[in-house]
N, C-alpha and C positions, 0 to 999 in steps of 0.2 A: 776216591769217592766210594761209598758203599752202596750197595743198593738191595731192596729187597720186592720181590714184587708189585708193591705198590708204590714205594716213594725211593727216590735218591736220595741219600741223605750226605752232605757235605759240610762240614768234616765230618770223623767217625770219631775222632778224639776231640774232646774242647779243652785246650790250653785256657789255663790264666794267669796272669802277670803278676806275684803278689808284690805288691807293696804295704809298710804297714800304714794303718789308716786311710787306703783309700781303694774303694770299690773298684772292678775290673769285670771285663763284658767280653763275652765271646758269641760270638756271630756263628747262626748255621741255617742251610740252604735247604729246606725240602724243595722236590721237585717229582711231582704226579707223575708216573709214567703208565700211566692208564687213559683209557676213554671213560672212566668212569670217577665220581666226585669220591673223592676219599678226606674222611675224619680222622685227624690225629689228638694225641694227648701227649705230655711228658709229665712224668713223675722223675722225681730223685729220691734219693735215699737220706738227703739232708735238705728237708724244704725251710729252714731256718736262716739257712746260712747260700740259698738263691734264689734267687727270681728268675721267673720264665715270663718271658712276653711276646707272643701269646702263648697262652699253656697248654691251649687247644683251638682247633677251629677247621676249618676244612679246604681242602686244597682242590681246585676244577680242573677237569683233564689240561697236561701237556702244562698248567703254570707252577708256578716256584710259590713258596712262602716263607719270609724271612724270620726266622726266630732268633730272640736275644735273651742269651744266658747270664745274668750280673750276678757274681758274687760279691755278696756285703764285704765291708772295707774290715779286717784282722786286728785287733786290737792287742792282740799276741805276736811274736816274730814264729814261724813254723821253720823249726831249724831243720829238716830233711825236707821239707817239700813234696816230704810222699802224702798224698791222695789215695782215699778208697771210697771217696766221694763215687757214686755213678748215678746216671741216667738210662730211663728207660722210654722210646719212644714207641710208643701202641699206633697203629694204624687199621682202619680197617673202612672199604666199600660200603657206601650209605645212597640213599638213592639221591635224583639229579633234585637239584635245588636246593637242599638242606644248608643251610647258613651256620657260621660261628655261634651266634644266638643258640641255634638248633641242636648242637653238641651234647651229647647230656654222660655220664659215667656209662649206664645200663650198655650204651652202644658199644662198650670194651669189652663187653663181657662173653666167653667162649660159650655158653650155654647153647645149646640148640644146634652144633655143627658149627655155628659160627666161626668164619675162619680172622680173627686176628692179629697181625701180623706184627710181631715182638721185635726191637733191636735195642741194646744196651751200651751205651755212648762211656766211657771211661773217661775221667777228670785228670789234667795234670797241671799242676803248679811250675809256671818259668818263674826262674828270682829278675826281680825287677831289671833295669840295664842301672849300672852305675853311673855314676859321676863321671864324665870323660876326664881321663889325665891330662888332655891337652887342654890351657887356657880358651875361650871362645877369643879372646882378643890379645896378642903378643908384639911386643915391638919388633921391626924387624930383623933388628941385628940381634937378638937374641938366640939363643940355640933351641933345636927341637928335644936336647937330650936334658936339658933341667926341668923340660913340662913333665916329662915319662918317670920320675923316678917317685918312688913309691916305698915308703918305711925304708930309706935309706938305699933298695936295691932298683939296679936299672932294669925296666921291662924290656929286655932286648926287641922280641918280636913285635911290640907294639912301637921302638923306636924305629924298626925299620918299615912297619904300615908309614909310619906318620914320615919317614922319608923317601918314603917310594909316593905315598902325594907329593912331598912338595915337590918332586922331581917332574911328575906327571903334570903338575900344574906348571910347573915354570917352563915345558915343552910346551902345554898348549900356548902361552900365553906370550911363546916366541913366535910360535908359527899363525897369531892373532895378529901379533904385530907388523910378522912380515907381509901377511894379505893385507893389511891396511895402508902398509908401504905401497906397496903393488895398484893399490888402486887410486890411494892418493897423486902417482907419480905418472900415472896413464888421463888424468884431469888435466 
């Protein structure tokens, strides 16, 4: 969590999932750590390519406000994944009662002493989750080492994830059956 004298801010990094063609959203937490109503903004440095909801509004002592960052759906595949995308979130002391409504630009502005309190959010791209190599539905007598194989090579470590489950499930699913024994056989 970051924090800067007025607001926590959770995350300090906003991850997004790209997939192509479809939009992705990350979630962040301010949270007032004042006795006093504070005004926030965010700007980015690519307002084309997301949306902020809310982009502004004002947070009352000691509560949270939730912001949702979407970025539009790629119509390109981004083969690094690198980001210089950023955010910048302004915060600054307005007095009590001031509403969302109430927000206006001017109140960002350092002019006059005005103290505004600056933090700068960094963007990063996760690549989507693939395809799992395991079937969702497999006969039983079949093997877990024909789901795993992959352009001809066997993924060792995921054949041994996917047999360290079934091992882990076929122990619970003993010791399910023998409490069922157990209670069946005390009726």
């Amino acid at each position: 969590m970051s924090t800067g004298d007025l607001l926590s801010i959770q995350p300090i990094e906003l991850k997004f999932q790209v997939e192509l063609k479809k939009q992705s959203s990350c979630a962040m937490q301010l949270t007032n750590k004042t006795d006093k109503y504070v005004a926030f903004k965010v700007k980015t440095t690519n307002p084309k390519k997301y949306s902020v909801r809310p982009n502004a509004g004002v947070v009352v002592p000691g509560d949270t406000c939730n912001v949702i960052v979407t970025m539009q759906a790629q119509k390109e595949a981004l083969p690094d994944l690198q980001c210089k995308d950023k955010f910048l979130l302004q915060s600054v002391v307005v007095p009590d009662g001031v509403t969302t409504k109430d927000v206006t630009t001017e109140m960002f502005n350092k002019e006059g002493g005005k103290i505004v309190e600056e933090f700068k959010l960094r963007v990063t791209y996760i690549p989507a989750n693939p395809p799992s190599p395991v079937p969702e539905e497999s006969d039983e007598g079949s093997s877990p080492k024909a789901s795993v194989l992959e352009n001809g090579h066997q993924n060792r470590s995921l054949f041994d994830a996917v047999s360290r489950s079934l091992e882990e499930t076929k122990e619970k699913s003993s010791e399910m059956v023998g409490g069922i024994c157990m209670a069946l056989s005390s009726l």
